[in-house]
N, C-alpha and C positions, 0 to 999 in steps of 0.2 A: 332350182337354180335358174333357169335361162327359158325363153319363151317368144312370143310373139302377139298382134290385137288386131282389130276388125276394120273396113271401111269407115273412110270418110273420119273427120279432124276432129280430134278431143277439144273442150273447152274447157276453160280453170273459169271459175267464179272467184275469189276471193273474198275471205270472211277477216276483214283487215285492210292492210296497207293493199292497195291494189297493184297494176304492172306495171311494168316500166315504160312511162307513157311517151319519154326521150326516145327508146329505142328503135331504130326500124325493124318492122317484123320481120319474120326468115318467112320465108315460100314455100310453103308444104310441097312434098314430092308427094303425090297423088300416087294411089293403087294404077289408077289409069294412064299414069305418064310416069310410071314407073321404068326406067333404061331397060333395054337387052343384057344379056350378061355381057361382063365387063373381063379383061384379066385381071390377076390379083396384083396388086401391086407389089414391087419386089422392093425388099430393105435390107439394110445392113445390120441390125440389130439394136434397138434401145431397152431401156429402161421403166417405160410407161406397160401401168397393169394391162393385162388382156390386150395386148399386140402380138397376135401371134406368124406375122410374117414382119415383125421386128422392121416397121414403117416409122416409128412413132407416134402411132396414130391406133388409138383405143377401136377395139372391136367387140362385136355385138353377138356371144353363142345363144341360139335361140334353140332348146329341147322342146319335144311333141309341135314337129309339125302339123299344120294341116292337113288331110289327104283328100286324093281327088275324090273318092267315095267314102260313106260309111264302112269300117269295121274291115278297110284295106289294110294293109300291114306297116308297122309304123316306116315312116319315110326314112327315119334317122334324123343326126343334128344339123342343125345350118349353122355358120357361121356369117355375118355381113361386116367386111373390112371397111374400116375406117378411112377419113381421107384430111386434108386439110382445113375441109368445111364440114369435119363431120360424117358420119355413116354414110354408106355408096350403094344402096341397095343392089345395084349392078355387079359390084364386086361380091360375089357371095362364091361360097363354097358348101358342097352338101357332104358329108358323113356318114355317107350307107354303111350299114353294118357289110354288107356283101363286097363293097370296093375297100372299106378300112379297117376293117377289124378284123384280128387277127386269129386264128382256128385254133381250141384246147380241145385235145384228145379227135382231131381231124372236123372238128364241128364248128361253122360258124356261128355267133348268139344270133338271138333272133333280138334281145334286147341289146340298148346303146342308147344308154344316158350319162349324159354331161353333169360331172360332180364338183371340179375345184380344176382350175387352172394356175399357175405359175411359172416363172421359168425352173423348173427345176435341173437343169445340165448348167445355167450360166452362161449360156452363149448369145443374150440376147434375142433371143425369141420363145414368147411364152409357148408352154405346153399345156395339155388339155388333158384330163384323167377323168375317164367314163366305165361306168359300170357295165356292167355284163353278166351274161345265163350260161356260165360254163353248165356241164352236165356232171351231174355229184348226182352219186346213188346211196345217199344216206349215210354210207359207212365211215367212219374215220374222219381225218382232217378233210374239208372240203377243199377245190383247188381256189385258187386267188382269183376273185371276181372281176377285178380292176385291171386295165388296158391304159396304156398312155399313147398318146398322140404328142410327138415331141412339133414343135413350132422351125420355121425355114424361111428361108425368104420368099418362098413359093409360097406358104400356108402352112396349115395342117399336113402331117407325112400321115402314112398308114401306120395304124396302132401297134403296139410293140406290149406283151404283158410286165405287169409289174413285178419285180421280183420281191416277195416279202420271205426273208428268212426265218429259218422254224425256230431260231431262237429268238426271233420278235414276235413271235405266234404265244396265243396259248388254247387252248381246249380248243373245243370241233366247231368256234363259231364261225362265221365267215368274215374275215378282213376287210373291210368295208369303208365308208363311210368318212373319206380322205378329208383331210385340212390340212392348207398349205402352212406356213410360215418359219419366218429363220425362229426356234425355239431356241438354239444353243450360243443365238448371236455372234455367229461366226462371217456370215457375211450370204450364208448360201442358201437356200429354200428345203424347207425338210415336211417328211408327211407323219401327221398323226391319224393312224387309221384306228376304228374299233377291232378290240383282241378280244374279251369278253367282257361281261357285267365289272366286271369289278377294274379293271384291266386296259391298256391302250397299247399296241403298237407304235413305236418311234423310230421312225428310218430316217436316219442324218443325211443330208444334202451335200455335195451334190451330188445327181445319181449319172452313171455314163450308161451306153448302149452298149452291153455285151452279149455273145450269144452263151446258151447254155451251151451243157456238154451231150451233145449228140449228134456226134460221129456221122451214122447212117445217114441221116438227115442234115448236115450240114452245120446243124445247131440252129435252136430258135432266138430269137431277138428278144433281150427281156433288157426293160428299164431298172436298174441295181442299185440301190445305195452306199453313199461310201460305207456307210457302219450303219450295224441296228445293234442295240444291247434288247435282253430280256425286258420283256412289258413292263411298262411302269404303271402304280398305283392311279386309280381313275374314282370320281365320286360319281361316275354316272358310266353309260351305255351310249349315248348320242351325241359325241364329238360334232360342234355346228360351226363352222365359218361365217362370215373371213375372221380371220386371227387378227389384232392388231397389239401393239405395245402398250395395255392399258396405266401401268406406272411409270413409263417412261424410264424405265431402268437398262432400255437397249435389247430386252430379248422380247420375241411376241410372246401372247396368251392368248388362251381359245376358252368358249365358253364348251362346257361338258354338263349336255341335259341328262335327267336322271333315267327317262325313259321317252320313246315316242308317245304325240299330245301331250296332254296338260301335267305339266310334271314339275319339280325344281331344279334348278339349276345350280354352277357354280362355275367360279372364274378358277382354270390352271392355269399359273402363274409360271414361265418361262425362267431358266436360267443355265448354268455354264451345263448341266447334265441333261439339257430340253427341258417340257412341260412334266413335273414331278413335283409340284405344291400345290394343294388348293387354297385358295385366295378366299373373296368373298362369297358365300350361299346366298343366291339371289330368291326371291319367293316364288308361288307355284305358279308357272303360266306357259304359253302355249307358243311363243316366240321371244326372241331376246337379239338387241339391237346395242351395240357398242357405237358412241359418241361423243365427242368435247360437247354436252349441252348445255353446259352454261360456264362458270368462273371456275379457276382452279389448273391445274398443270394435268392432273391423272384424268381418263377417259369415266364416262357415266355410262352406267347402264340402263335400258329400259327394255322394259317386261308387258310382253302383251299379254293380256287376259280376256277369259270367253266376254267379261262383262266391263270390260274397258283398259286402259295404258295406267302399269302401275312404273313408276319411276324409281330408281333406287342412285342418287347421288354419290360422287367421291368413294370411287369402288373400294380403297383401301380400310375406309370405315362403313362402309354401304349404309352412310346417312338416307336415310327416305325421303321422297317425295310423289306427290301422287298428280297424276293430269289425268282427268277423264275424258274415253276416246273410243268412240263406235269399233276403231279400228282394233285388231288385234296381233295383222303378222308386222311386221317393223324392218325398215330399213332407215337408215342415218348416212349423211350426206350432206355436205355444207354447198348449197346453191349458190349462195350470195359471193362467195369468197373474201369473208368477214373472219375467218377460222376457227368458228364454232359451228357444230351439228345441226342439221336439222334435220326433224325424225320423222319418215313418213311410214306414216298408219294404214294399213289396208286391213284387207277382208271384209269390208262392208260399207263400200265406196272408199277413196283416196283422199287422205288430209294430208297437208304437210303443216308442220308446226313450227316456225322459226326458232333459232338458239338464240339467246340470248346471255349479257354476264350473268343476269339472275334466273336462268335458268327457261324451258320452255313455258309458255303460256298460248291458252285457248283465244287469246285476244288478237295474236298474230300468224295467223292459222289460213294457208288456202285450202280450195277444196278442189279435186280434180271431176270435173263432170263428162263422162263420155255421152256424145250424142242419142246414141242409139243403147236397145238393150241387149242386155249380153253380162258377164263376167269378165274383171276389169281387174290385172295383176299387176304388179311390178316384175320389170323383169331384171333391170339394172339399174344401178346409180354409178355415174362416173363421167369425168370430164370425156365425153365424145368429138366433141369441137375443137378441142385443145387454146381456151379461154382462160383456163384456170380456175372453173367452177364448174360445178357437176352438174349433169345435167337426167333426168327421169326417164327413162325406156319403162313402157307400159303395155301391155298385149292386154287386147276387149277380142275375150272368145265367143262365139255365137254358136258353139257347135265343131264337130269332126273336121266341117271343110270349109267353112269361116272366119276368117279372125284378120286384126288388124295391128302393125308396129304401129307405136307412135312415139319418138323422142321429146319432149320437149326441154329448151334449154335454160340453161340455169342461170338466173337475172341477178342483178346489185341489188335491181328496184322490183318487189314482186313477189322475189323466189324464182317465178317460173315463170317463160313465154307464154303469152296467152292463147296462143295457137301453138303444135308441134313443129320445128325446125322440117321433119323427116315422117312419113308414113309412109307403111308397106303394108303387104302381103308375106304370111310365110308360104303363101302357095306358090310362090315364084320359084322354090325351090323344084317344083314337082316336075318342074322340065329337063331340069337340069341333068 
């Protein structure tokens, strides 16, 4: 999910139309003139993804920080809140397992990874759902892995466990593996977690803060949903996000891989009972990226593979098409604000492919070049500037205790700024 990248400003090349030669460039925020910490900003709560102190303003979860040494122990998540012009590197907040999470059976995890966020309460301020090492000695049902972090005008609150009912359970696997979306088109955010192989958890939206039943103790905090019925029928084991409404019929759908790596997939198709159809079988590969990429009303999908982007058109008939593409993990996002997709390619340098009516082509294609060497991820796509076009967060890791953010923003003319708006450090957290 979320991350961070290395010193000093990435550069785009462009294999195509080039940048937007109109625009004045934004000003990188340097590692080196990066602010002191900042307060968070306080809000009332909106509507825009990933605001989790409900500012209006899109925010940045970064997992695996840097640490100040090799083989220290992980830092925890950073968060970098948003602002008017975009991410505030100063505004951050850190996620220690030790100050935020919450203790199973008197233990705190040593792990604390950031899985899916949404609002899930409705109160305008998203939430943040992280996984965790309860302690299970093998025997029987395992306990619930997953912790939420519900969102405030402050930020992030201290995590709270999930409550998954035994009649949303099935056998000894472990609950896992959260995707948000409204499935039953009701208006509220619901979670599909993996129940087993065959099997999914469905906990309907939206969920309140109640404590359990434990007298002695006060009773613990656990995030509840309004309803779970009995697992529903699943063609795979790896529920993957984000969800989106790929027939525009008003409910989300989630893609559900058959197994971790290179496996097939398939689209669960949302309706009044949640995700309970499978839709279209997508082919074997190794990521899968939902997007408007070309003509037509319903969303495309695309399929990364070890040896190139296989394309699959008009998901209700999964027409084919194929684009060949070094990349293989996949994210979709329309930079231009034209209202078609454009897919960017990783794992083996950064392309972005523009959408077009007829669909994606290698002729309108950037390419993202980081200056230095290192390993170069996507970490986000999404309007951060609040422009109305999305814009790339990328982390170039160099190792344990290097790496560097870099945003850049999402152009008419281009795709992308030819420099990044915003770069950091996730080592800024380590003071924190």
């Amino acid at each position: 999910m979320c991350t961070a990248a290395l010193c000093g400003s990435l550069l785009l090349a462009a294999c195509g139309p080039g940048g937007d030669a109109g625009a004045a460039r934004p000003t990188p925020v340097r590692v080196a003139d990066a602010p002191a910490e900042l307060p968070i900003p306080r809000g009332k709560g909106s509507r825009t993804p990933d605001d989790f102190n409900g500012d209006g303003h899109r925010d940045l979860v970064l997992d695996a920080l840097v640490k100040a040494q090799s083989h220290a122990d992980d830092a925890g998540i950073g968060v970098v809140y948003g602002s008017a012009h975009g991410l505030t590197p100063g505004a951050r907040q850190l996620l220690s397992p030790a100050r935020y999470a919450t203790r199973t059976k008197g233990q705190l995890p040593a792990v604390f990874d950031a899985e899916a966020s949404c609002d899930l309460d409705k109160d305008g301020f998203t939430d943040l759902i992280v996984s965790t090492d309860p302690p299970y000695d093998g025997q029987g049902r395992p306990p619930v892995p997953l912790q939420v972090l519900f969102g405030s005008p402050g930020g992030l609150t201290r995590a709270v466990q999930l409550a998954v009912p035994a009649v949303a359970r099935f056998g000894n696997d472990w609950p896992d593996q959260p995707v948000c979306g409204d499935f039953d088109g009701d208006g509220a955010q619901d979670l599909v977690l993996h129940a087993s192989r065959e099997q999914l958890s469905y906990l309907r939206g939206p969920f309140s803060l109640r404590h359990a039943r434990m007298p002695s103790r006060g009773g613990t905090p656990m995030a509840t949903p309004r309803a779970a019925g009995a697992p529903v029928p699943s063609p795979g084991e790896v529920p993957t996000g984000p969800a989106a409404d790929v027939n525009r019929d008003g409910y989300d759908d989630l893609v559900v891989r058959t197994a971790e790596g290179e496996s097939r997939a398939s689209v669960v198709l949302g309706g009044p009972a949640g995700p309970t159809r499978t839709g279209a079988v997508l082919p074997e590969g190794i990521d899968v990226a939902l997007g408007r990429f070309g003509k037509g009303a319903a969303l495309d999908a695309a399929v990364g593979t070890l040896d190139g982007t296989s394309l699959r058109y008009d998901l209700p008939t999964a027409t084919r098409a194929t684009l060949r593409s070094p990349g293989s993990l996949l994210d979709a996002a329309d930079f231009d604000g034209d209202g078609l997709s454009e897919l960017v390619a990783g794992g083996s340098g950064l392309r972005v492919f523009r959408g077009r009516t007829t669909g994606l082509s290698k002729a309108d294609m950037v390419t993202v070049k980081p200056p230095a060497r290192g390993t170069t991820r996507v970490l986000a796509v999404g309007d951060f500037d609040g422009d109305g076009r999305a814009d790339l967060a990328v982390r170039t890791y160099r190792g344990e205790t290097q790496d560097t953010v870099a945003v850049y923003p999402g152009m008419k003319k281009g795709l992308l700024g030819a420099e990044p708006a915003v770069t950091f450090s996730s080592s800024e957290f380590l003071a924190d």
